[in-house]
C-alpha positions as CSV (number, residue, x, y, z in Angstrom):
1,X,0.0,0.0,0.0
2,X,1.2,3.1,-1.0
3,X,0.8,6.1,1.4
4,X,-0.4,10.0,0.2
5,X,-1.9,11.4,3.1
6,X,-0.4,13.7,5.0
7,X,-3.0,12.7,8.3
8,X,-1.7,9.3,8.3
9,X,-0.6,8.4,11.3
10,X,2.2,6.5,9.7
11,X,3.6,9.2,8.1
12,X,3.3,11.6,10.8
13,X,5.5,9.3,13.0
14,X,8.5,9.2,10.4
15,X,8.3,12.7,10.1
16,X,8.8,13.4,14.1
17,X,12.0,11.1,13.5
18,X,13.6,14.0,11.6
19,X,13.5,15.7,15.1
20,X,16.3,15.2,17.4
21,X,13.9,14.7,20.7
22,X,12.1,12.1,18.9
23,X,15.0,10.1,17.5
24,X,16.1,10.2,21.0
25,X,12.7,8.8,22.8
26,X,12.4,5.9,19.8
27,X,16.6,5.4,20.2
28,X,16.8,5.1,16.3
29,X,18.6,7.2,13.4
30,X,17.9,7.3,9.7
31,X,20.3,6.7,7.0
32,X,19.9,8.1,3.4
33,X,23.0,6.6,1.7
34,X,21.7,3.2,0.0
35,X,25.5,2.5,0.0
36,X,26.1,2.3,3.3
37,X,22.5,0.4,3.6
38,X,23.8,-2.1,1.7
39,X,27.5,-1.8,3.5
40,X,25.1,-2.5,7.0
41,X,23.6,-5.9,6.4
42,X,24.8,-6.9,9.5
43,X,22.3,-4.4,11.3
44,X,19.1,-5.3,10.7
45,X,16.9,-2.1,10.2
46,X,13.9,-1.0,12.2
47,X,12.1,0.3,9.4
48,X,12.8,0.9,5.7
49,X,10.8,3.8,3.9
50,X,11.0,4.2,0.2
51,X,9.9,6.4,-2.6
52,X,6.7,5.2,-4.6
53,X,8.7,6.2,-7.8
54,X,11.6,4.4,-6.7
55,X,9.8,1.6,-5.7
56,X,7.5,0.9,-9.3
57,X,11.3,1.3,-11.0
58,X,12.7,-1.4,-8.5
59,X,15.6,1.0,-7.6
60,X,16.3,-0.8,-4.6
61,X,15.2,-4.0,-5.3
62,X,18.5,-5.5,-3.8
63,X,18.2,-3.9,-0.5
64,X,14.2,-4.4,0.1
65,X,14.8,-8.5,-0.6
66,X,16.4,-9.0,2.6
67,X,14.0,-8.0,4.6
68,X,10.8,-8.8,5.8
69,X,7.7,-6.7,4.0
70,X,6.3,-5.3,7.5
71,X,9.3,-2.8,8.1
72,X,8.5,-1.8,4.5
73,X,6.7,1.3,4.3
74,X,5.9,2.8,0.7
75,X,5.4,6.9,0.4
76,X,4.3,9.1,-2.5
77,X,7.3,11.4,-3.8
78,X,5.7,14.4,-1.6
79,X,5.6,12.9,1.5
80,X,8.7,11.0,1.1
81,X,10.2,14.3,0.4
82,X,9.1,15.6,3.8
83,X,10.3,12.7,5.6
84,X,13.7,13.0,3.8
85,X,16.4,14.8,5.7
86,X,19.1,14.7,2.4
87,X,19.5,17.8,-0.1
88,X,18.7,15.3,-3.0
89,X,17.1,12.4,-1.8
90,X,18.2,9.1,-2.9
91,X,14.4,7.8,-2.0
92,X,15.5,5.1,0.5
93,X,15.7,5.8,4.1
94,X,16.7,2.8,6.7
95,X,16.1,3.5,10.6
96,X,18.9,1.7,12.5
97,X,18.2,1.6,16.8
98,X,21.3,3.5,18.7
99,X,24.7,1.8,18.4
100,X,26.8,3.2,21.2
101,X,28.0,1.5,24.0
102,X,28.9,1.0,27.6
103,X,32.8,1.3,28.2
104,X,33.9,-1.6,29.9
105,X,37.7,-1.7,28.5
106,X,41.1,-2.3,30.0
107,X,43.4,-1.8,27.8
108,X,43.5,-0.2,23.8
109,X,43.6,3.2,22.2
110,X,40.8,5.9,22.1
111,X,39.9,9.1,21.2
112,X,37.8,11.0,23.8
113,X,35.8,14.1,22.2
114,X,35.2,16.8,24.7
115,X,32.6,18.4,23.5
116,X,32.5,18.6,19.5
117,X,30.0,21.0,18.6
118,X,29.7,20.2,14.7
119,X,28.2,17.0,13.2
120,X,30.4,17.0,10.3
121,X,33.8,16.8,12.5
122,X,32.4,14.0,14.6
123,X,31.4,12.3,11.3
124,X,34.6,12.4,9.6
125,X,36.3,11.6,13.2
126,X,34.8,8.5,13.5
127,X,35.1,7.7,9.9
128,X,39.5,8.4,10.2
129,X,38.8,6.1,13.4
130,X,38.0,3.2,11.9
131,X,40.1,3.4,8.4
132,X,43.1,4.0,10.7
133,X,42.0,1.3,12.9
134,X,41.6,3.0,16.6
135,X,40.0,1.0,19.4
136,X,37.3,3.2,19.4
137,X,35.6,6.8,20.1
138,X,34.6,8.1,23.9
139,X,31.8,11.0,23.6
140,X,31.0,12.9,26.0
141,X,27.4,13.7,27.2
142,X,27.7,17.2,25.4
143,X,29.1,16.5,22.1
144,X,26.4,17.1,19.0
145,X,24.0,14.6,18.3
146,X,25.6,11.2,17.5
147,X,23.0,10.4,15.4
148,X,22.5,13.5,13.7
149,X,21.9,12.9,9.7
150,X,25.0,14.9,9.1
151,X,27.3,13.4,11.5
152,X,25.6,9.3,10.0
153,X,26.5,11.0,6.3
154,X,29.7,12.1,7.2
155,X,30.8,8.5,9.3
156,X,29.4,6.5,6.0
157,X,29.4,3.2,7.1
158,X,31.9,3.4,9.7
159,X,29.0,4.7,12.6
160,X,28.6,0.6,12.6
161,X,31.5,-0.5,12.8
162,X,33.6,1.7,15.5
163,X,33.1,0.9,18.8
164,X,31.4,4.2,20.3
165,X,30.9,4.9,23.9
166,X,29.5,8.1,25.9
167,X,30.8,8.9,29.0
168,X,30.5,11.7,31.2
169,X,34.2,13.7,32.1
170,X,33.8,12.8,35.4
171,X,33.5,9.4,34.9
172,X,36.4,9.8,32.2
173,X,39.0,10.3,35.1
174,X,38.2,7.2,37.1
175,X,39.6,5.2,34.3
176,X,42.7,3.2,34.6
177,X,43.9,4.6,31.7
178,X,46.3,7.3,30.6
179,X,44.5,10.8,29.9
180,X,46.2,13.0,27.5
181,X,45.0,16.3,26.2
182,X,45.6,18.5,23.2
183,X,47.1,21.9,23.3
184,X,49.2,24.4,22.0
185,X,50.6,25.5,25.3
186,X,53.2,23.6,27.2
187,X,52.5,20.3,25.4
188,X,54.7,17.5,24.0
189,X,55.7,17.1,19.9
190,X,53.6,14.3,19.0
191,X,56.2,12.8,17.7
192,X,57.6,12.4,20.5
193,X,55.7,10.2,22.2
194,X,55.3,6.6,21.8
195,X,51.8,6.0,22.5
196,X,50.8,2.8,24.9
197,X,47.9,0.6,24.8
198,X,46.0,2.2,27.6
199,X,46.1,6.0,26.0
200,X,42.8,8.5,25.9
201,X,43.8,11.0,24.0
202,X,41.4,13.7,24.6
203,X,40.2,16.1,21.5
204,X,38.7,19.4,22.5
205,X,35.8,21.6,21.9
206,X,36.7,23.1,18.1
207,X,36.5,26.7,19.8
208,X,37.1,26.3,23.4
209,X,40.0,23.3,23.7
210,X,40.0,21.1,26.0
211,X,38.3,22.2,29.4
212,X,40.1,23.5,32.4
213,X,38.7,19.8,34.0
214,X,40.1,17.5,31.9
215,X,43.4,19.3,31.2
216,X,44.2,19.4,35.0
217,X,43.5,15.8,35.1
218,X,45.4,15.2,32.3
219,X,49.0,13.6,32.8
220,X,50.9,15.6,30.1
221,X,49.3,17.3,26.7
222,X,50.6,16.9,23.1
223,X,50.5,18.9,20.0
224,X,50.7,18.5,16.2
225,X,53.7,20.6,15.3
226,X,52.3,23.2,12.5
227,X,53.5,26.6,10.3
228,X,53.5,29.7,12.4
229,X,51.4,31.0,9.5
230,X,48.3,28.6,10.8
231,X,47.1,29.1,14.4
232,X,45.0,26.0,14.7
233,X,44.1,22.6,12.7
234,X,40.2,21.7,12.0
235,X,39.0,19.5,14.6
236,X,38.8,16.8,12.6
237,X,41.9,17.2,10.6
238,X,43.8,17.2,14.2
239,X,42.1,14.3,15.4
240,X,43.1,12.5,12.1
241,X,46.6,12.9,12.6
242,X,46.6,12.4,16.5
243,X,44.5,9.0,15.1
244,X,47.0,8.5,12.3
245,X,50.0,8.8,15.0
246,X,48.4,6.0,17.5
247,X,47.9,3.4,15.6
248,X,51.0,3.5,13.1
């Protein structure tokens, strides 16, 4: 059955999903990419809604045999369109439940982001996590949306396959692990410093740093060594880098 009313009850529901507050109540997020759909077949969606012109041309006739006909949901171009959170909708949208995690590790390398502000850093963060092959990502409580469509466009696929935690700072600290900040200011050359397998390297706000908390917790801080022309790196470029130095 194909749905074209806008006061079905149906349609109303996937369009609250667009809304942080309801993504967070329903734990799910959406994903537009049909590539990375296809790259998740290990993660069984919630629900899959489609385009009714995609749907007569079979577009996605690959992705919609897998899974059983009830998550299926069929809308008319005009809702789909208002359900759709991409520029240029691909007219397939799968809704995934939350992915992150409890930390319960001992030992390995992570990244812990102190409060990232912008979707599309955390995106390409946790995307560099995973092709560089870091243990994992630590959030904490008052980083941007996880599961914001930007920061799931930005990951690709990678948002499944990194192991990501949230943690508040405070918690952070308790870990028997070593804490490392980032700064410019009385801070180690990366370079030289061999990193061990029980490092948190901690990545700060992208206009703030690291907060006065964690960096007097912190056991030393490190910096990327850049041109006196350039004050600072992007946050995700620095985190890259830091990322690309762990794990080499």
């Amino acid at each position: 059955m194909i749905i074209t009313s806008k006061n079905n009850e149906t349609f109303k529901y996937f369009k609250k999903l667009k809304n942080k507050k309801y993504r967070q109540e329903e734990k799910l997020f959406m994903v537009e990419k049909p590539v990375v759909i296809t790259e998740a077949e290990d993660f069984i969606p919630e629900y899959i809604v489609i385009s009714e012109s995609e749907y007569i041309e079979n577009k996605f006739e690959d992705i919609l045999k897998k899974y059983d006909s009830k998550k299926i949901y069929i809308f008319a171009d005009n809702l789909f369109l208002s359900i759709s959170d991409a520029i240029t909708p691909p007219g397939i949208i799968a809704y995934y439940k939350h992915l992150d995690k409890k930390f319960n590790k001992k030992n390995g390398k992570y990244l812990y982001l102190d409060d990232i502000q912008e979707p599309g850093n955390l995106g390409g963060i946790i995307r560099s996590a995973d092709a560089l092959g870091l243990d994992g990502i630590i959030l904490s409580p008052n980083c941007c949306d996880l599961y914001n469509p930007k920061t799931v466009r930005s990951s690709m696929s990678s948002i499944f396959r990194l192991p990501i935690y949230i943690m508040p700072k405070e918690e952070l600290i308790n870990l028997d692990f070593n804490l490392i900040a980032t700064s410019i200011i009385e801070s180690k050359n990366i370079r030289d410093y061999e990193f061990k397998d029980k490092d948190i390297v901690i990545i700060g706000n992208e206009a703030k740093g690291v907060s006065d908390f964690l960096m007097k917790k912190s056991e030393f801080s490190i910096n990327i060594p850049i041109s006196d022309r350039v004050n600072s790196l992007n946050a995700n470029v620095a985190a890259s880098i830091i990322i690309y130095e762990m794990t080499k």
